[in-house]
C-alpha positions as a printed NumPy array, in Angstrom:
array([[ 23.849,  -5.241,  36.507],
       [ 24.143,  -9.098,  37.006],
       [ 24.074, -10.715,  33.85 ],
       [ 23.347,  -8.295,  31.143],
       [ 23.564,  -9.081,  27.533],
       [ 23.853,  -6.695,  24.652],
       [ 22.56 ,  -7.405,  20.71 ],
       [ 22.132,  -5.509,  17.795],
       [ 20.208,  -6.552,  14.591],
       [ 21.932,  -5.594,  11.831],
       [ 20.529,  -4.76 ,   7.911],
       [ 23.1  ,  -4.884,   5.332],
       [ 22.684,  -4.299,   1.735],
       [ 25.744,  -5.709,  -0.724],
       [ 24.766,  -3.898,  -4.568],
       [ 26.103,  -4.377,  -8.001],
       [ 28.235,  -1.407,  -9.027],
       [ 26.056,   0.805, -11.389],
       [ 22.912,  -1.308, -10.19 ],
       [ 23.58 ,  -3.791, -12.909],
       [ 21.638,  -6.903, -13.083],
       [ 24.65 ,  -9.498, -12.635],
       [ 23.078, -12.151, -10.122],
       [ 21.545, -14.796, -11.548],
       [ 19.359, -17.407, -10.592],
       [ 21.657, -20.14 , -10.836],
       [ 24.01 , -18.085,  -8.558],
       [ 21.181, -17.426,  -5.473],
       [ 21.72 , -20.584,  -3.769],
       [ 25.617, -20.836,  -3.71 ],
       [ 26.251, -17.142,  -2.844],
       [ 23.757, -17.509,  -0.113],
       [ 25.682, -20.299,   1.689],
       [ 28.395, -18.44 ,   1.02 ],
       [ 27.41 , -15.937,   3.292],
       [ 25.654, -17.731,   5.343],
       [ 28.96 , -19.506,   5.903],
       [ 31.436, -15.811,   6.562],
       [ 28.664, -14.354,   8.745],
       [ 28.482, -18.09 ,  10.898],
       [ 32.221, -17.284,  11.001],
       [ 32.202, -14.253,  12.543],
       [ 30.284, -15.774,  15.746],
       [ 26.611, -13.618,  14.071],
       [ 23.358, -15.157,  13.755],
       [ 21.801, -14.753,  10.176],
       [ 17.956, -14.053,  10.559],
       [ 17.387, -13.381,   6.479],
       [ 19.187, -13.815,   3.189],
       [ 17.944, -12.256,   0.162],
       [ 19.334, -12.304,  -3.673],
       [ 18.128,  -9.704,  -6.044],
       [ 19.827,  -9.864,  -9.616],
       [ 21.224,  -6.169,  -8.77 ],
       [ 21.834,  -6.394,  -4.706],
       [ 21.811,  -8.879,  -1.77 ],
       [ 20.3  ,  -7.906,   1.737],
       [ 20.866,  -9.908,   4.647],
       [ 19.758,  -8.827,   8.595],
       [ 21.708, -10.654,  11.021],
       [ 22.132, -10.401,  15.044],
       [ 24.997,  -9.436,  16.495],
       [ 26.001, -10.157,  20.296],
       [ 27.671,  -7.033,  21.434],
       [ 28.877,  -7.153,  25.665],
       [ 28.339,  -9.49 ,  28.075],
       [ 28.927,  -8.406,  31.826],
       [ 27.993, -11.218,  34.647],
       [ 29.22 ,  -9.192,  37.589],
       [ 27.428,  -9.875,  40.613],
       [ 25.886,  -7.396,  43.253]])
């Protein structure tokens, strides 16, 4: 197949140990660019960030294969 491309979304959830309430407010904004920044970093496209004071979810895309042989 002549140029094919591959993605998968991904849903990751990062929680507290013992479900604790340790993120704070103050925190949401610089641990989501922090993030932001690794998953950037890693070639992924975010799609959603989300702080909770016990967990952080994030869904990003992933490009997976790319084959452009021709027929």
């Amino acid at each position: 197949m002549a140029n094919t491309y591959t993605q998968i979304y991904i849903h990751i959830v990062f929680a507290v140990q013992g479900r604790q309430n340790l993120i704070r407010r103050e925190h949401n904004d610089e641990l989501q660019k922090y993030m932001t920044g690794i998953i950037s970093g890693q070639g992924q496209k975010l799609i959603a960030i989300n702080n909770m004071p016990d967990q952080q979810e994030h869904h990003r895309r992933e490009s997976l294969a790319k084959n452009t042989s021709s027929c």
